[in-house]
N, C-alpha and C positions, 0 to 999 in steps of 0.2 A: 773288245769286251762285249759278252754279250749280256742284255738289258733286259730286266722287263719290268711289270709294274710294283712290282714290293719291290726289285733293287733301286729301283726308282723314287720309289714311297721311303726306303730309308735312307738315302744319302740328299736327296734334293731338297732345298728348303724351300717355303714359298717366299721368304725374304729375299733369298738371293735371284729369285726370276722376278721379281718386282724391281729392283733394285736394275735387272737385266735391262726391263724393260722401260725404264726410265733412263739409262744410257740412251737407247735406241732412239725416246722421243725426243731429247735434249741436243743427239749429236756430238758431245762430248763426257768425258770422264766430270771434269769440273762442271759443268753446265749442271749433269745431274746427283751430282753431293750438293750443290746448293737447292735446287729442287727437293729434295730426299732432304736437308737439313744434315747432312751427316758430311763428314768430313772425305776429302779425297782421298786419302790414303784405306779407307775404309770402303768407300765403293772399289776402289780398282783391288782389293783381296777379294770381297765377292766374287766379282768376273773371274778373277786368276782362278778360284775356286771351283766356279761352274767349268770354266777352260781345263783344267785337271780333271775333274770327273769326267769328261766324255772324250777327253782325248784329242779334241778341237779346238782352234784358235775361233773365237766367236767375233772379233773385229780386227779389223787392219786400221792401225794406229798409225796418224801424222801429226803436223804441227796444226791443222786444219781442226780435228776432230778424229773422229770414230766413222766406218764404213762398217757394215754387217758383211764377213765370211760368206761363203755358202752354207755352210752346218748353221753360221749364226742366222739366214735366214730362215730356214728350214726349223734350228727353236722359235724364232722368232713368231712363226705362224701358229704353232702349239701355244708358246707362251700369252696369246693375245686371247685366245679359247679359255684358257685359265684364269688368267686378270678379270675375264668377263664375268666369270663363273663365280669368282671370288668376289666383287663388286655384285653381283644377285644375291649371296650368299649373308652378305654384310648389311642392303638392302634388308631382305626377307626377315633376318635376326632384329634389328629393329623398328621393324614392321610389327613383330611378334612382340618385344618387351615394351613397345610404349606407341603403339598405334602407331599410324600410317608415317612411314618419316624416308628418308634415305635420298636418292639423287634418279634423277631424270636427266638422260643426255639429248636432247632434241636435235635435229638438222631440220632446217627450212629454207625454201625459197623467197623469192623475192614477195609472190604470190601469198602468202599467208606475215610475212616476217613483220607488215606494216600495221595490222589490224584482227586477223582471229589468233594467230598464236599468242600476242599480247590478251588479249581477254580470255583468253583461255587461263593463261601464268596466273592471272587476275583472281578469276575462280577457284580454279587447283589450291590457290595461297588461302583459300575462303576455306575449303575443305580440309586443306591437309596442310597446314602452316610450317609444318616442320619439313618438308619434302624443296633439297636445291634444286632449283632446277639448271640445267649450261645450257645455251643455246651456243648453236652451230650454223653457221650461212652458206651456203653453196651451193651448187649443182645438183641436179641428180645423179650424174655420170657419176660425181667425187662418190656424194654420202651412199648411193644404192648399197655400194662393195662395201661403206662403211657396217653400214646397217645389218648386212649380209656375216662382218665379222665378228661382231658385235661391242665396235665402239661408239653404235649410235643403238638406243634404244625403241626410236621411232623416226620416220621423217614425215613434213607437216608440209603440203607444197600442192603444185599443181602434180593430177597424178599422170603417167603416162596413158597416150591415147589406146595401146594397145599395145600390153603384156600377155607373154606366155610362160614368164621366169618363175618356175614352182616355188625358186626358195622364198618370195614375196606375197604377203598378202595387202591387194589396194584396197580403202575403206574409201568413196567418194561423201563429202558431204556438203556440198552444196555447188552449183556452176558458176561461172563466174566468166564477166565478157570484159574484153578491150577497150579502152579508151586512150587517144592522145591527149597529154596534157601539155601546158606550158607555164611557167611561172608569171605570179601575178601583174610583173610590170613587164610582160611580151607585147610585142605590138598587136599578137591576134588575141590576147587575154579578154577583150570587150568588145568582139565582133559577136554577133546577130548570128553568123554563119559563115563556114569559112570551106571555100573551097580546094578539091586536089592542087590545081595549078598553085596556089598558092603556099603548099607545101613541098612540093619538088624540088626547092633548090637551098633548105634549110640543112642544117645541123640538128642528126634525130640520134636519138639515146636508143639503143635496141639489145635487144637479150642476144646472149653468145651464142655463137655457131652452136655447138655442140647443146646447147639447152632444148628442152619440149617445149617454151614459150617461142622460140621460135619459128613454129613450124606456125604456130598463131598469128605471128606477126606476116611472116610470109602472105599469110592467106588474108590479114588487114590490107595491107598495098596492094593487093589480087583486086580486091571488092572495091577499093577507090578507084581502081582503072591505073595506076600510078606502078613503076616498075620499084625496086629497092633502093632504098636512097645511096647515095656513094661515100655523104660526106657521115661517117658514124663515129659516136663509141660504142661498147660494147660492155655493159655492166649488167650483175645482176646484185646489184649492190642499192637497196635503197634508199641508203642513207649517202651514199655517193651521186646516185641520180637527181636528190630533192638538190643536192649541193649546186648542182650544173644547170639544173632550170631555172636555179635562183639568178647565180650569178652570168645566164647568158640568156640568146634567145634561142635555145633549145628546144627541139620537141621528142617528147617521151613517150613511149609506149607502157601503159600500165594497166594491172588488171582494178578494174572500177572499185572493188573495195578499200582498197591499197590510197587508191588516190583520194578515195571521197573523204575522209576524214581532214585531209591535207587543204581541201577544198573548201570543207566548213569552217577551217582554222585561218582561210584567206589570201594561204599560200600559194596554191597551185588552182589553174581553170583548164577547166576540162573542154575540147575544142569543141564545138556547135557541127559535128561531122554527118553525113545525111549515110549512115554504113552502120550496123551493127556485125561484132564482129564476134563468134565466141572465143572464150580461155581456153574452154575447157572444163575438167571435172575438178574441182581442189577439196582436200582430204588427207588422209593420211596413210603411211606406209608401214608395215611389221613386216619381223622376218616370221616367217614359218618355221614354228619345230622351237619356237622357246617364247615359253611362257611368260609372261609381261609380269613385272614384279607388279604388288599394291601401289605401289609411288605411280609408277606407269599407268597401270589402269583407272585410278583417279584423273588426270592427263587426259587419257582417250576422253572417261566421262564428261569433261571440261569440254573438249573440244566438242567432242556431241551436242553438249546443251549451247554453246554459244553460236556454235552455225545454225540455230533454227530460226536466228534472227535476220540471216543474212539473206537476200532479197535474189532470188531463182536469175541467171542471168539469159540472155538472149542469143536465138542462133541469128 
């Protein structure tokens, strides 16, 4: 069958590629009628439906779930372009009838997730109360491609030390330096000063291979004269991090604003280290080539004005 856009425009519904596309996130037929609210027997006509019109089996069915075809891949990456579009559109509309309102998808790092992105929501909810905002935690390797297809609106994070990827635009807004921390009842919690050797053969919390904070870290254990520790985990998780320095004698790498609040509150002490070490630039991330809904740019604005507080960090 050949296609084009008005045979398309009159047999395809957008319910039924919504519907498509909540199979896909869910993994199964049941998983996503209870998602959608609708009954099973009512998602799996949809599919059959969309699987009819184009002549394609869109998933390969087990007792397991749902697996996406090739063709189903192949809508699937169209259908994600639309949802997007459709979520701007629904935005923008009540944007229009009743001021600033609609959703914000954020992904952030470790680097912002503990103290500007929270004052930031903080603001944005001062300005624009009606506007949900999701927050999202990861990498940048995950959300970049997220951002890129657009089921992330923004990412909020350390930004990379050097991009050439057109489809991104990096906003830097403030720098931000290293610090080791350790939980309040560690045996170096109330040292004066604490030397390399005396770190060598601890248990250190470190950002994953694959992250930009690592390239940081690297170049912290460079400037202590100290090689990479052996015994690690590997989180960029910081609500998992505060957990492990609580309950061990851990030591964490953290970027200084993250920690300092943790620090006021009596939690966490920041090590007495004779080494400044930079982040990095931390700020925020767009894609090029689409326009930030009003929810979103209230967001940026937020973030703007909260980093003017934050204190320039050190090479």
């Amino acid at each position: 069958m050949e296609h084009s856009k008005l045979s398309l425009a009159r047999r395809l519904k957008l319910q039924q590629l919504a519907i498509f596309d909540q199979v896909v996130e869910s993994g199964s037929i049941l998983a996503a009628s209870k998602a959608l609210f609708m009954t099973q027997p009512a998602v799996s006509k949809s599919i059959h439906e969309l699987e009819n019109h184009f002549g394609q089996p869109l998933f390969v069915r087990s007792k397991r779930g749902v697996r996406l075809t090739d063709f189903g891949q192949l809508l699937r990456r169209h259908c994600i372009a639309l949802m997007t579009d459709l979520r701007y559109l629904a935005d923008d509309l009540n944007a229009w009838s009743s001021g600033v309102s609609g959703q914000v998808i954020v992904g952030t790092l470790i680097s912002a997730s503990a103290r500007l992105l929270p004052k930031a929501v903080v603001r944005l909810r001062e300005m624009a109360p009606n506007v949900v905002v999701d927050v999202r935690v990861g990498s940048n390797d995950v959300m970049f491609p997220e951002l890129a297809r657009g089921q992330l609106d923004v990412v909020v994070g350390l930004l990379p030390a050097s991009s050439s990827d057109p489809a991104f635009q990096h906003v830097p807004l403030y720098q931000e330096r290293l610090c080791a921390v350790v939980g309040r009842r560690h045996p170096l919690a109330t040292e004066s000063t604490v030397e390399p050797r005396q770190l060598a053969e601890l248990d250190w919390i470190l950002p994953t291979p694959e992250s930009q904070a690592m390239r940081s870290a690297e170049q912290f254990f460079k400037r202590l004269g100290m090689g990479m520790p052996r015994r690690v985990v590997e989180s960029v998780s910081i609500t998992t991090n505060i957990g492990l320095l609580l309950e061990s004698d851990m030591v964490a790498l953290m970027p200084f604003t993250a920690a300092e609040q943790f620090v006021h509150q009596g939690t966490l002490s920041v090590l007495p280290l004779r080494i400044q070490t930079s982040f990095g630039a931390v700020g925020y991330t767009l894609a090029l080539g689409r326009t930030p809904t009003p929810a979103v740019e209230r967001l940026l604005m937020a973030l703007r004005e909260v980093s003017e507080d934050f204190p320039a960090g050190e090479e």
